[in-house]
Backbone bond lengths (Angstrom), bond angles and torsions (degrees), N, CA, C in turn:
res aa  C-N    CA-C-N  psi(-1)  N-CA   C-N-CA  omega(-1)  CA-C   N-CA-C  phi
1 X - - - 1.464 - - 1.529 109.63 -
2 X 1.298 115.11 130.79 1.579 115.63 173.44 1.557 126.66 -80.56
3 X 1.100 92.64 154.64 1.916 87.10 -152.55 1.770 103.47 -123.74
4 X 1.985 99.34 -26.71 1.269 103.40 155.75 1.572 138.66 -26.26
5 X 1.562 126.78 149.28 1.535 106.72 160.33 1.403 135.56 -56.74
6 X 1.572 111.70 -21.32 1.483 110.25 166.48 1.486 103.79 -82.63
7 X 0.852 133.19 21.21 1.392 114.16 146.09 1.741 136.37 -28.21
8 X 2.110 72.03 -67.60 1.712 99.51 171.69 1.275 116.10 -27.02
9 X 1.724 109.08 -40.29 1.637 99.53 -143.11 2.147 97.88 -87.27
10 X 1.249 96.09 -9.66 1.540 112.96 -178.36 1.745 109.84 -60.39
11 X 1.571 116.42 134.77 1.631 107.02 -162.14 1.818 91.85 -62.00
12 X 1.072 92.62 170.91 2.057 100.33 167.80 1.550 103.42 -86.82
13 X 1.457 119.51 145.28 1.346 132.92 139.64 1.461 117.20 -6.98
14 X 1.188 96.07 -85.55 1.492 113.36 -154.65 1.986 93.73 -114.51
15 X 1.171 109.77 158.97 1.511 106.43 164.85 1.743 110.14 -90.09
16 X 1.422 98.56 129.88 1.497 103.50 169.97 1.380 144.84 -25.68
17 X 1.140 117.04 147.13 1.629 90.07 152.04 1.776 140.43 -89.88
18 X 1.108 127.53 91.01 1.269 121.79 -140.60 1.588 93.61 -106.46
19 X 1.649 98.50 133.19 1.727 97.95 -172.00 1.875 111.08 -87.84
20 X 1.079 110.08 114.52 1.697 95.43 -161.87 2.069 91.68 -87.88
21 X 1.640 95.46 155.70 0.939 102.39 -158.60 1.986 102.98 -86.03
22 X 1.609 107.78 167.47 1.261 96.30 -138.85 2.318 76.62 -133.99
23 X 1.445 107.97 154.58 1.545 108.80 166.71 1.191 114.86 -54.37
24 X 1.244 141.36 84.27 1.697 132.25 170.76 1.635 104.78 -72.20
25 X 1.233 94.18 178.90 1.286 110.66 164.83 1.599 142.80 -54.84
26 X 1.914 84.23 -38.65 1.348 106.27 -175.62 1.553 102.19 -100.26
27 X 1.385 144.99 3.05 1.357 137.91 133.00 1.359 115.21 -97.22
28 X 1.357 132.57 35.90 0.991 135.13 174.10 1.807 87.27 -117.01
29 X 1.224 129.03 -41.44 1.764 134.90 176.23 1.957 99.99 -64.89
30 X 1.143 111.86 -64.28 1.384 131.75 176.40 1.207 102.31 -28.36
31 X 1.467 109.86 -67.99 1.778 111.98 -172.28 1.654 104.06 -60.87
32 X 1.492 117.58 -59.64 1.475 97.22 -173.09 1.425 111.83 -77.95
33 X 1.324 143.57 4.60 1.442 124.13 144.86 1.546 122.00 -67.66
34 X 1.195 105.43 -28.00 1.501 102.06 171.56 1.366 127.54 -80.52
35 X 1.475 99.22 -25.21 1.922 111.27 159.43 1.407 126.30 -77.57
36 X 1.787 115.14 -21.49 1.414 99.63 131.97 1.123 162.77 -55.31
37 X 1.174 99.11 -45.06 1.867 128.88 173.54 1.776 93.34 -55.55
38 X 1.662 114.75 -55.40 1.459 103.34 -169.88 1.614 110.39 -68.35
39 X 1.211 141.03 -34.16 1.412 146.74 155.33 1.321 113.88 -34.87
40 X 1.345 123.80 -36.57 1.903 129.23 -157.80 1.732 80.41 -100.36
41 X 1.523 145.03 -35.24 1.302 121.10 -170.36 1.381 114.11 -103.88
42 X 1.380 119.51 7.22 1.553 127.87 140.37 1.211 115.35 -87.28
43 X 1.550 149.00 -46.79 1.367 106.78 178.50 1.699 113.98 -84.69
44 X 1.396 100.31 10.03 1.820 86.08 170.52 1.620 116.36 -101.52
45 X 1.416 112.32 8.16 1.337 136.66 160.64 1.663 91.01 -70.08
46 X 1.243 94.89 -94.12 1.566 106.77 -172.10 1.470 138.07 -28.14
47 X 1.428 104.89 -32.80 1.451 109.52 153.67 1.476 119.39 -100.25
48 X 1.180 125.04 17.32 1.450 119.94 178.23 1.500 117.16 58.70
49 X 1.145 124.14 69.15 1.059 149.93 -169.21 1.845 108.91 -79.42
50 X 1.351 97.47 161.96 1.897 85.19 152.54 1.113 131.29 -65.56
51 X 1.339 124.48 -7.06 2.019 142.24 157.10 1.320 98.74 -39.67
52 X 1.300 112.38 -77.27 1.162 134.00 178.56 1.758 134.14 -58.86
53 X 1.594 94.46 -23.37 1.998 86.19 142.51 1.684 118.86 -114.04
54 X 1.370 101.35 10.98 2.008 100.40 160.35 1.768 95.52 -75.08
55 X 0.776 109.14 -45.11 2.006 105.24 -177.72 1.022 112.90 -66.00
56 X 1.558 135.99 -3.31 1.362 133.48 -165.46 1.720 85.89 -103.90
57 X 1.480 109.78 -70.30 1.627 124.72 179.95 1.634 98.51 -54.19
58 X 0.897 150.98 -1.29 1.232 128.73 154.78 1.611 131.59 -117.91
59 X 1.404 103.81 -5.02 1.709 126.61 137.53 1.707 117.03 -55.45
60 X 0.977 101.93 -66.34 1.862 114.49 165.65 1.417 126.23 -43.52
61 X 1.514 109.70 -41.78 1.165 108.05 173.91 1.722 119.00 -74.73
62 X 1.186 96.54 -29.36 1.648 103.22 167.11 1.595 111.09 75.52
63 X 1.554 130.24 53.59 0.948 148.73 147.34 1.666 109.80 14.12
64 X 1.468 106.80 -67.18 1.711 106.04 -147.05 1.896 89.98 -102.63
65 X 1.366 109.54 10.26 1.792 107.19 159.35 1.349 107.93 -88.86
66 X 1.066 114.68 -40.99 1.638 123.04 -162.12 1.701 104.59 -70.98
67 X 1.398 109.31 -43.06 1.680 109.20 175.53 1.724 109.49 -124.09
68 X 1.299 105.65 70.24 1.507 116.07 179.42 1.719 108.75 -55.51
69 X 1.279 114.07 -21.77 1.006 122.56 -172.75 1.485 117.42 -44.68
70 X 1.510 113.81 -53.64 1.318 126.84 -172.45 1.598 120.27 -92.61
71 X 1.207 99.13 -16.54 1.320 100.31 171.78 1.587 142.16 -30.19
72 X 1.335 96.73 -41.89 2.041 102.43 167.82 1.496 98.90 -88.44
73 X 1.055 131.90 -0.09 1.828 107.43 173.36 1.349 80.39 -86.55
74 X 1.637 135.63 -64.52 1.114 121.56 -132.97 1.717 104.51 -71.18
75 X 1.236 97.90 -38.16 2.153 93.18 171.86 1.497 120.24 -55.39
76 X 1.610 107.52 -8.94 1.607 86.97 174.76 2.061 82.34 -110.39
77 X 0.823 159.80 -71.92 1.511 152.58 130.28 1.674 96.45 49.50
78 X 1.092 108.97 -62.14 2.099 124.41 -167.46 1.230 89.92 -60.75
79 X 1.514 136.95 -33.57 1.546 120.33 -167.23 1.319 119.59 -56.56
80 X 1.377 117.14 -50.68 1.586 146.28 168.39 1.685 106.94 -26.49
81 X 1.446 99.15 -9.05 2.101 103.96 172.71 1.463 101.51 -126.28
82 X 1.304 125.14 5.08 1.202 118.91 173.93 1.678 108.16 -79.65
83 X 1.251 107.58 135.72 1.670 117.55 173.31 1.660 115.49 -66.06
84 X 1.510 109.74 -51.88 1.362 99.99 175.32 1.650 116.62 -54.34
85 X 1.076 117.53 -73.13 1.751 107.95 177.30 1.486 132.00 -29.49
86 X 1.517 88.50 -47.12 1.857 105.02 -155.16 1.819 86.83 -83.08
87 X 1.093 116.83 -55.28 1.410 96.80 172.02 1.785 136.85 -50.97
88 X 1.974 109.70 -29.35 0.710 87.32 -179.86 1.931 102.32 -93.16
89 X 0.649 142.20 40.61 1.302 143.09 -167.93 1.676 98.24 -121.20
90 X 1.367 120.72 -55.80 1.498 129.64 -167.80 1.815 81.71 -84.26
91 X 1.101 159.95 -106.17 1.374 143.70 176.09 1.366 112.85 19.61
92 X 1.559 112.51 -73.90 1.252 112.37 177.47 1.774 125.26 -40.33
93 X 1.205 102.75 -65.78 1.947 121.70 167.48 1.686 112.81 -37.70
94 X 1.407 101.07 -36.21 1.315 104.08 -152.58 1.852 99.16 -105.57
95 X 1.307 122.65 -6.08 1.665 138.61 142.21 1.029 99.03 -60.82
96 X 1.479 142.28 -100.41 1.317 143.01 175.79 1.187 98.92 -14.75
97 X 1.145 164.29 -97.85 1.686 150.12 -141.15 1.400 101.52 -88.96
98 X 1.273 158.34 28.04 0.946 144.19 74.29 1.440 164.85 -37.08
99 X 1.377 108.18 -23.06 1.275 136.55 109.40 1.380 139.24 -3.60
100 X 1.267 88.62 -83.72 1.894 129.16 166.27 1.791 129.19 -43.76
101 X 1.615 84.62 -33.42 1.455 95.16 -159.59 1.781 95.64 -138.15
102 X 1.017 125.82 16.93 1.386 145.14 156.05 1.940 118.76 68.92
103 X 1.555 91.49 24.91 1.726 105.74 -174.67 1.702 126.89 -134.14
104 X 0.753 124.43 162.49 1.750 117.98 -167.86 1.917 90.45 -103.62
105 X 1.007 115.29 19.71 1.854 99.27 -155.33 2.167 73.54 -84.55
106 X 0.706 100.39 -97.07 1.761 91.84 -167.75 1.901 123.03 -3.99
107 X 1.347 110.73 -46.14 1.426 120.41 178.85 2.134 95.59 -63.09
108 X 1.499 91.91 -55.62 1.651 83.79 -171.77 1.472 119.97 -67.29
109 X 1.399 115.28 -38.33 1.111 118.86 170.98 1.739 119.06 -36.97
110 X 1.357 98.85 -62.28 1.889 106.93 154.58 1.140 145.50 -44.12
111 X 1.651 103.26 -31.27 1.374 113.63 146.59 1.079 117.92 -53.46
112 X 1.365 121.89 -90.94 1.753 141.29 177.87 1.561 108.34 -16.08
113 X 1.328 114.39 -45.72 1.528 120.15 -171.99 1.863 111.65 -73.51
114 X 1.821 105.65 -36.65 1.291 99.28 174.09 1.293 123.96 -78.42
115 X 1.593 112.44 -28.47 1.623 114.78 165.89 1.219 118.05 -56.75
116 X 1.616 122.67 -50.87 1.748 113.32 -177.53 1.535 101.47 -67.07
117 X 1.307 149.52 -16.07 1.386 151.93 165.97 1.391 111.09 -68.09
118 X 1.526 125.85 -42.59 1.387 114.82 170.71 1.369 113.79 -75.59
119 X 1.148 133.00 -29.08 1.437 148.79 -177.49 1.476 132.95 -63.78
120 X 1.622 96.84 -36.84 1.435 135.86 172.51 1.603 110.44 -75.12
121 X 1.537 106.00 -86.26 1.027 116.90 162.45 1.535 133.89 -63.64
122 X 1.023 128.65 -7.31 1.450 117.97 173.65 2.039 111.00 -95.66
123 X 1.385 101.09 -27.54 1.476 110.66 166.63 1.815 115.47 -64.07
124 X 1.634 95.57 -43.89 1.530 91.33 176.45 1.690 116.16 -64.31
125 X 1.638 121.36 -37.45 1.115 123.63 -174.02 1.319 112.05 -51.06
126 X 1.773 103.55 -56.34 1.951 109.67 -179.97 1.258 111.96 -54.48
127 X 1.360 116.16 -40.71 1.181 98.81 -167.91 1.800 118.41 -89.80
128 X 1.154 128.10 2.29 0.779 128.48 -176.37 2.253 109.89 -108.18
129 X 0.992 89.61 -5.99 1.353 123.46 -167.47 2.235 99.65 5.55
130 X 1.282 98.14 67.12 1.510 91.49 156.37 1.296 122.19 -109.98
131 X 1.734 98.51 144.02 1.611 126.59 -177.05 1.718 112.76 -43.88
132 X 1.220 135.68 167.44 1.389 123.16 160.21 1.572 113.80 -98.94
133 X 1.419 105.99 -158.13 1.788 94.19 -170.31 1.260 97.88 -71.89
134 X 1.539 114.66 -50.04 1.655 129.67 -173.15 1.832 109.13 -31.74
135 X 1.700 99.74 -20.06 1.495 81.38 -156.94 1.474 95.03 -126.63
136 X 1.310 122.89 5.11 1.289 122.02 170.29 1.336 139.94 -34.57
137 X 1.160 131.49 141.53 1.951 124.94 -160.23 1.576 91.35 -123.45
138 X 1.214 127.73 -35.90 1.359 119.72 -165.73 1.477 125.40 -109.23
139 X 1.147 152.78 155.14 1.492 112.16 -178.70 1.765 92.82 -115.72
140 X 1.542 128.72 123.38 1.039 152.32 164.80 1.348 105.21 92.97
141 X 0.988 121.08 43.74 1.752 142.05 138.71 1.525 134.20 -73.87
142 X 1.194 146.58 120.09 1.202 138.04 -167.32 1.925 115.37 -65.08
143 X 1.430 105.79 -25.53 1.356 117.65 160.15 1.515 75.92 76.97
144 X 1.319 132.70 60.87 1.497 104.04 160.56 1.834 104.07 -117.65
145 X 1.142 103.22 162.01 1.553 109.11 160.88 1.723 108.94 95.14
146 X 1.556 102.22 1.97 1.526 114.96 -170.23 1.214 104.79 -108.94
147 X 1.519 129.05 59.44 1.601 132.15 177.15 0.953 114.46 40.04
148 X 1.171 131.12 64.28 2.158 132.63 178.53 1.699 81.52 -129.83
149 X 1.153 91.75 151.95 1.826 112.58 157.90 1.563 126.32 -125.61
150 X 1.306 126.94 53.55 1.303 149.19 -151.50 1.416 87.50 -103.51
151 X 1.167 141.66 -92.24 1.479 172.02 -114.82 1.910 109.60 -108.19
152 X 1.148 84.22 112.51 1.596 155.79 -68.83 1.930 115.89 -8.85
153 X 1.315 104.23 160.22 1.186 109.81 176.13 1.608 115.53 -66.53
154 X 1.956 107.36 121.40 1.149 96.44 167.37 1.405 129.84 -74.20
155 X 1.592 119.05 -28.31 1.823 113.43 -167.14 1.964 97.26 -77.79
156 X 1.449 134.60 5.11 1.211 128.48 -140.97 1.878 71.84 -123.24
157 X 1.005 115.84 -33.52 1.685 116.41 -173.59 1.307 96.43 -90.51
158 X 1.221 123.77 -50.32 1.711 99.84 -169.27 1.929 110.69 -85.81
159 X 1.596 105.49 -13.76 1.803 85.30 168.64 1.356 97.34 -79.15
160 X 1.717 168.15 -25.66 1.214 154.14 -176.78 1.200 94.63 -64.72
161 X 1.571 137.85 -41.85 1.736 139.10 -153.36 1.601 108.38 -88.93
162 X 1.506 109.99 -54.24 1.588 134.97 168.06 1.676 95.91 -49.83
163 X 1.204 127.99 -71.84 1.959 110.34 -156.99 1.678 86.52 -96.87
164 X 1.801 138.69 -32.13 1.160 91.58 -172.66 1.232 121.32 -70.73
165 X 1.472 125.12 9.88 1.926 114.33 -173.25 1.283 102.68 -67.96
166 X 1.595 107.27 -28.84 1.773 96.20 -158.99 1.848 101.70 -62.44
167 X 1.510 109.68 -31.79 1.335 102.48 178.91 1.182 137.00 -52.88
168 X 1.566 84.10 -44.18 1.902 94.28 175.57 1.629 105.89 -77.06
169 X 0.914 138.79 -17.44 1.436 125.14 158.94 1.048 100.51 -67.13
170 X 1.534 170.54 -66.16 1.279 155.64 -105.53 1.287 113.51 -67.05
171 X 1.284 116.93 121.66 1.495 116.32 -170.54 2.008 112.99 -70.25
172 X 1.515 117.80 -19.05 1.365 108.99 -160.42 1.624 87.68 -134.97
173 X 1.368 111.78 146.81 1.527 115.69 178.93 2.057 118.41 -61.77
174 X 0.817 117.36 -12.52 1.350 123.31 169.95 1.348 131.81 -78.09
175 X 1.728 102.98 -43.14 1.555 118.85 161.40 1.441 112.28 -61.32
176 X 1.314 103.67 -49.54 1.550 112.89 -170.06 1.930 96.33 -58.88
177 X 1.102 123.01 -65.33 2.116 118.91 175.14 1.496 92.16 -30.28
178 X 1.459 114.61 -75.80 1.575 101.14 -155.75 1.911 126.00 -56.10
179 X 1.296 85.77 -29.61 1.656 104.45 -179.35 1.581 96.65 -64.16
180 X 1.445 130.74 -42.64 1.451 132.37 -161.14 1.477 92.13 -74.94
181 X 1.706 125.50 -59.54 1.116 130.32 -177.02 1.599 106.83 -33.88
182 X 1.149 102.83 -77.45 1.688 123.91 -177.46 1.589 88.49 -42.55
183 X 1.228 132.35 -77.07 2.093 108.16 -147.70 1.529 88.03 -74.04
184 X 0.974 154.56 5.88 1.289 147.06 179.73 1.441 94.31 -74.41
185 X 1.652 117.55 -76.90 1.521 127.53 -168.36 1.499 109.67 -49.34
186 X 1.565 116.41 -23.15 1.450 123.63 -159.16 1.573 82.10 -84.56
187 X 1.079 137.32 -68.34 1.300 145.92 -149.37 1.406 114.16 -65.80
188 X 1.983 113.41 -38.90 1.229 105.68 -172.48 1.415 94.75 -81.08
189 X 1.546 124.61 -32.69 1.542 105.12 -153.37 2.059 88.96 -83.74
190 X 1.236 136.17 -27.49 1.596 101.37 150.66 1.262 141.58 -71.77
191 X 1.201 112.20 24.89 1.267 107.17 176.02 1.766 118.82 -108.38
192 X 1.744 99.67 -14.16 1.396 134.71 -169.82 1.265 103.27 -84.08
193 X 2.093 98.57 -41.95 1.335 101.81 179.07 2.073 124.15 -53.13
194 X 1.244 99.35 -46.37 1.288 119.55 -179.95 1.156 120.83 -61.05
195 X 1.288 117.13 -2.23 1.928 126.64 -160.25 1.910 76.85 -107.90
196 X 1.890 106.51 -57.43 1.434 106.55 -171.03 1.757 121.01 -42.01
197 X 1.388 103.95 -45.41 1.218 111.30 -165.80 1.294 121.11 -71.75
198 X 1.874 104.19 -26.00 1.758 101.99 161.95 1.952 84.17 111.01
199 X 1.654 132.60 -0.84 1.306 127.03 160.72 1.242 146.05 -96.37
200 X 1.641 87.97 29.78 1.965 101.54 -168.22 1.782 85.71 -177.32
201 X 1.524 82.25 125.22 1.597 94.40 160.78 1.434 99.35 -82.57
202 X 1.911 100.04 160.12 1.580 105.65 -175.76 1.411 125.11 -84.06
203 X 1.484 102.10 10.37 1.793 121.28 154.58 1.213 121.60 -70.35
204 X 1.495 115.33 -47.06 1.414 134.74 163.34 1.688 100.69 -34.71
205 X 1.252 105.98 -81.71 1.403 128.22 -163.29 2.089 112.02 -47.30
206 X 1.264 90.96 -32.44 1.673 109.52 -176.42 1.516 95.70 -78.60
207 X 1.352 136.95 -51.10 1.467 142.79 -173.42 1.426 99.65 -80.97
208 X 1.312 143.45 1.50 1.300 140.97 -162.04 1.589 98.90 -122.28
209 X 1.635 128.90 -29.86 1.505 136.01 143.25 1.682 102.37 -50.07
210 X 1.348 99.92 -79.80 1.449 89.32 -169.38 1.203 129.64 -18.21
211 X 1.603 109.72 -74.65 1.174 125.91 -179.83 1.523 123.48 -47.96
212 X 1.281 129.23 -37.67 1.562 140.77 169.20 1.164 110.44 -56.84
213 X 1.460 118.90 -25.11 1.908 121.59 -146.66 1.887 77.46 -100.66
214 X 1.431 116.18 -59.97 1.536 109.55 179.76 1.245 124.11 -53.03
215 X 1.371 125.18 -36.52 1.702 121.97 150.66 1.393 102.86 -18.19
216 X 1.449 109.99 -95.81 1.253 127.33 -157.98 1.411 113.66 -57.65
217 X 1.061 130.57 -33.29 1.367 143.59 165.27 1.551 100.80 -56.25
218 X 1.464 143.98 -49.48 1.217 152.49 179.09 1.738 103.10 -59.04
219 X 1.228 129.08 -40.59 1.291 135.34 -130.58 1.920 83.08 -74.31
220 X 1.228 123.37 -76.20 1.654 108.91 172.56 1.800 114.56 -4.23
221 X 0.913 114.16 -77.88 1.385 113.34 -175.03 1.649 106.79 -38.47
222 X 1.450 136.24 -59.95 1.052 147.97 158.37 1.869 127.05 -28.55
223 X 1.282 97.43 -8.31 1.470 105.90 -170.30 1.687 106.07 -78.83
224 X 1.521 116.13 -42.00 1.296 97.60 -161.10 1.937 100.99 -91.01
225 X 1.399 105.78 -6.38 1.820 97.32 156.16 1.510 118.69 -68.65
226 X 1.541 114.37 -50.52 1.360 118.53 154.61 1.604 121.78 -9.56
227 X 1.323 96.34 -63.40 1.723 122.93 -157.58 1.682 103.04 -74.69
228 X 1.615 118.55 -19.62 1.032 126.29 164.50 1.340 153.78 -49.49
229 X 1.507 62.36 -55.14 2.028 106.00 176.54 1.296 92.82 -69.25
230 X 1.363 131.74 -87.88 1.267 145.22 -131.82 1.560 94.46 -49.12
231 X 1.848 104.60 -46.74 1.600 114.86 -174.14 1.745 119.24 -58.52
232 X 1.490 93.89 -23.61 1.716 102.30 -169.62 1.907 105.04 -87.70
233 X 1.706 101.02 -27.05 1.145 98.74 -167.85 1.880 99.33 -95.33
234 X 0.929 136.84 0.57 1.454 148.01 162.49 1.382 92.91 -69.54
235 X 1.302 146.49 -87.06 1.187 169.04 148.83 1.357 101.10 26.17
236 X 1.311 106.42 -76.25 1.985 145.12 -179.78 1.626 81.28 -28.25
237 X 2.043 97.33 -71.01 1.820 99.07 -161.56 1.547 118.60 -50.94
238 X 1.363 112.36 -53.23 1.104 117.07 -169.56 1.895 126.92 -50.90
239 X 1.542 94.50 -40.79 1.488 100.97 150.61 1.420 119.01 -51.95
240 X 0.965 121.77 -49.18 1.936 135.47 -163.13 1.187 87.44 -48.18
241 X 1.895 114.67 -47.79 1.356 92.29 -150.23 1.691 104.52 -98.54
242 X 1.328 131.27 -20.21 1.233 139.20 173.65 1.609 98.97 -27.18
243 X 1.735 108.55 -57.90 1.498 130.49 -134.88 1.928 69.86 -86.20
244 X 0.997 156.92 -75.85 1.212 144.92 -168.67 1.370 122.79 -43.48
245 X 1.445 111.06 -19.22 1.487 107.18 -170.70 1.269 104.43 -102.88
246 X 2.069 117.94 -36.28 1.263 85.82 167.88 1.678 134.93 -84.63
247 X 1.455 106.49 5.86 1.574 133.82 167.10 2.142 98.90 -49.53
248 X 1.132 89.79 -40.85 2.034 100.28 -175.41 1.357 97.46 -67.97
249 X 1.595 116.81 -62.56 1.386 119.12 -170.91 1.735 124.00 -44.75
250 X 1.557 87.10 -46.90 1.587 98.82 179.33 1.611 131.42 -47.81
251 X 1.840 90.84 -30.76 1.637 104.83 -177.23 1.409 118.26 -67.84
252 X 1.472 113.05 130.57 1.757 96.41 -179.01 2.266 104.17 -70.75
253 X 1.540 78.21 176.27 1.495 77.63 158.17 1.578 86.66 -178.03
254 X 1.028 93.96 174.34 1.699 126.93 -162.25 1.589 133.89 -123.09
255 X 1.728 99.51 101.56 1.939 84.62 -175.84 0.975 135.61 -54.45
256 X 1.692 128.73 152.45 1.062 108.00 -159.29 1.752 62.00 -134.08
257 X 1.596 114.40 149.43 1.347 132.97 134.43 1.366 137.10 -42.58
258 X 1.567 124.37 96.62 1.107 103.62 164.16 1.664 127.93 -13.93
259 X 1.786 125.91 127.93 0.881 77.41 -161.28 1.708 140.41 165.53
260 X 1.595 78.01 -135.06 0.777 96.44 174.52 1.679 126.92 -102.22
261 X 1.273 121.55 156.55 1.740 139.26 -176.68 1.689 100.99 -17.56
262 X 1.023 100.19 139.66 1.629 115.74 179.95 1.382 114.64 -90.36
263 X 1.245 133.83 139.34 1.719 115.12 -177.54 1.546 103.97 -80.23
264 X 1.656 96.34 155.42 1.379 102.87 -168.92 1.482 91.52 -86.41
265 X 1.563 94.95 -167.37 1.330 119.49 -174.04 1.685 115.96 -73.98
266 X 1.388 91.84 -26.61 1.667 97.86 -172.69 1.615 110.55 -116.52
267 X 0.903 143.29 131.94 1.396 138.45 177.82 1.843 118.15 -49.95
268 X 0.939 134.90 127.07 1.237 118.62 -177.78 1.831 112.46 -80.59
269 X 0.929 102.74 -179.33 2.178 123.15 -146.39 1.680 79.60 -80.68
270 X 1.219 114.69 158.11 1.405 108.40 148.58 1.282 104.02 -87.48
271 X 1.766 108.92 -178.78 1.578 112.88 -176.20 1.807 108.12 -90.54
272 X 1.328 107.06 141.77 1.329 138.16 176.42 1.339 103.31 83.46
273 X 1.304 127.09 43.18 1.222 128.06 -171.65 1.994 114.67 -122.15
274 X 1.510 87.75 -4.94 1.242 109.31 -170.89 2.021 102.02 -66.48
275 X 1.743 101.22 159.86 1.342 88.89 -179.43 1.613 111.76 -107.45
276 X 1.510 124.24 154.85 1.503 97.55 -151.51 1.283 102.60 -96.57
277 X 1.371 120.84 157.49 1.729 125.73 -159.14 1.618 95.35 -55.45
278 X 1.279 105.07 156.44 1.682 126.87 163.73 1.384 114.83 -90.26
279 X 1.471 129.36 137.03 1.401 135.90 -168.25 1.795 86.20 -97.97
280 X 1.312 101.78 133.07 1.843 117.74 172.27 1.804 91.10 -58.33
281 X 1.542 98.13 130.94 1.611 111.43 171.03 1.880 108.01 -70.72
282 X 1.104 96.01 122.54 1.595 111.14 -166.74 1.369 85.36 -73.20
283 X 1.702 117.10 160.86 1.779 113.85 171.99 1.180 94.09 -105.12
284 X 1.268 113.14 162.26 1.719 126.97 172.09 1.328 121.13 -61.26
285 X 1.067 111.46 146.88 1.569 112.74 -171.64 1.683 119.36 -58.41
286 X 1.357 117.61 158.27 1.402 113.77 -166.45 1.556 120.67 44.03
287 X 1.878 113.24 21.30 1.454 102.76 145.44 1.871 113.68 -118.79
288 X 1.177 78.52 152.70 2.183 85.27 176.36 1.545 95.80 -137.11
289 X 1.781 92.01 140.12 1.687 94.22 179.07 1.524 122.72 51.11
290 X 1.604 120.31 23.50 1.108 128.05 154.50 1.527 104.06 79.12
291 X 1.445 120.50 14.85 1.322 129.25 143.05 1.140 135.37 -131.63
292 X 1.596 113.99 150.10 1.906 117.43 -164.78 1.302 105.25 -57.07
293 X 1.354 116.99 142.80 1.219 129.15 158.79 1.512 119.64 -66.53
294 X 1.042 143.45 140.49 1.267 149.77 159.39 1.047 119.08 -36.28
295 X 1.232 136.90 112.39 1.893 123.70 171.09 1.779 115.36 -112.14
296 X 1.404 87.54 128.05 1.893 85.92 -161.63 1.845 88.58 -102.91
297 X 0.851 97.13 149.23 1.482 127.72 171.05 1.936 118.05 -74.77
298 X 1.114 119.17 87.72 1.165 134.28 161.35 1.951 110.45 -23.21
């Protein structure tokens, strides 16, 4: 048995026992404080609130003129909220420990979390349809209802949804703090990023926490559909492979002798069955090369 640190990276025996997490009390408080908070920064959107001229004065002030400095870290920095990457990157990690630990619940779990995030958030965007700063017509207008899809921020919802899963998977209470620490810092500083760059008002960015934190806060409820799948899609395999093996059985095959000669392709003749050679057709006399010879007269 290896005792090394790559050990770790070796699949497990047996699959764990992994305690999946359950509605407490204290994400049962969590979720509806955070479903308040998201309620109080839509209707103070909606009536144009002082929300709504802090986003004007800090559009105006113009963030990424004032400290040009940082500007190219933070444009490659902004990726870290992009869905295409961060999914396929956290996908990747989260195969590997599935893998590892002999179950799909981590891969689906990641699923489940990005669907209620597109579902959530992409319904709130249409329907709320506000412009971004870039595209603003009025100055201290909420710009809503004019075909924009800003509101709430999508890269600010999917880095809270994208790194916090790894937390809520964490198998031991210590990993799980640092993992929370870590998508926390990941999430606020993209969401800060987006205010810098002048592509998200900082209403956006506040409804774009919200919304990520209730994902994950939701994801308990989601466990015993989870728990479904994984069982139906185990199921699926195990047939797959029945139907392949007895697909093997079915095939003939043929001993062969150490050895000895392999059978050919064609069965051989039985004996006296052979057909008996043909004698070459002789040509008639006085022809060569299949024409008459000349006959001269003496």
């Amino acid at each position: 048995m290896r005792t090394d640190i790559f050990a770790r990276l070796d699949r497990e025996p047996e699959p764990p026992k992994i305690e999946v997490p359950r509605m407490t009390r204290t994400r049962l408080a969590l979720f509806g404080g955070t479903s308040a908070f998201y309620l109080a920064i839509v209707v103070a959107v909606l009536l144009s609130t002082w929300l709504v001229t802090l986003d004007w004065k800090i559009m105006l002030f113009r963030p990424y003129q004032q400290w040009p400095g940082i500007h190219g870290f933070l444009d490659y920095y902004v990726v870290l909220g992009q869905r295409g990457p961060t999914a396929v990157m956290v996908a990747a990690w989260l195969g590997w420990r599935s893998w590892r630990q002999h179950t799909l619940r981590p891969l689906l779990c990641l699923g489940a979390a990005l669907l209620l995030l597109n579902v959530t958030v992409g319904a709130v965007k249409l329907g709320l349809g506000r412009l971004g700063p870039h595209y603003a017509t009025q100055v201290g207008s909420a710009e809503l209802f004019a075909g924009g899809d800003i509101f709430p921020s999508g890269h600010t919802a999917n880095a809270v949804v994208t790194w916090g899963i790894l937390a809520y998977l964490a198998t031991t209470p210590r990993a799980r703090r640092y993992l929370s620490a870590l998508s926390a810092v990941v999430a606020l500083g993209v969401g800060l990023t987006t205010v810098y760059l002048g592509t998200h008002w900082l209403s956006d960015v506040l409804l774009g926490w919200a919304a990520g934190l209730l994902v994950l806060l939701a994801l308990p409820w989601c466990e015993p559909v989870i728990a479904v799948a994984e069982a139906w899609i185990l199921t699926l395999r195990d047939r797959l492979r029945e139907r392949l093996r007895d697909r093997r059985r079915l095939v003939p095959s043929l001993p062969v002798a150490s050895g000895g000669p392999r059978p050919g392709l064609f069965p051989p003749r039985p004996a006296g069955s052979e057909e008996p050679a043909r004698e070459p057709a002789r040509e008639p006399v006085g022809v060569a090369g299949g024409r008459r010879t000349p006959v001269t007269r003496g």
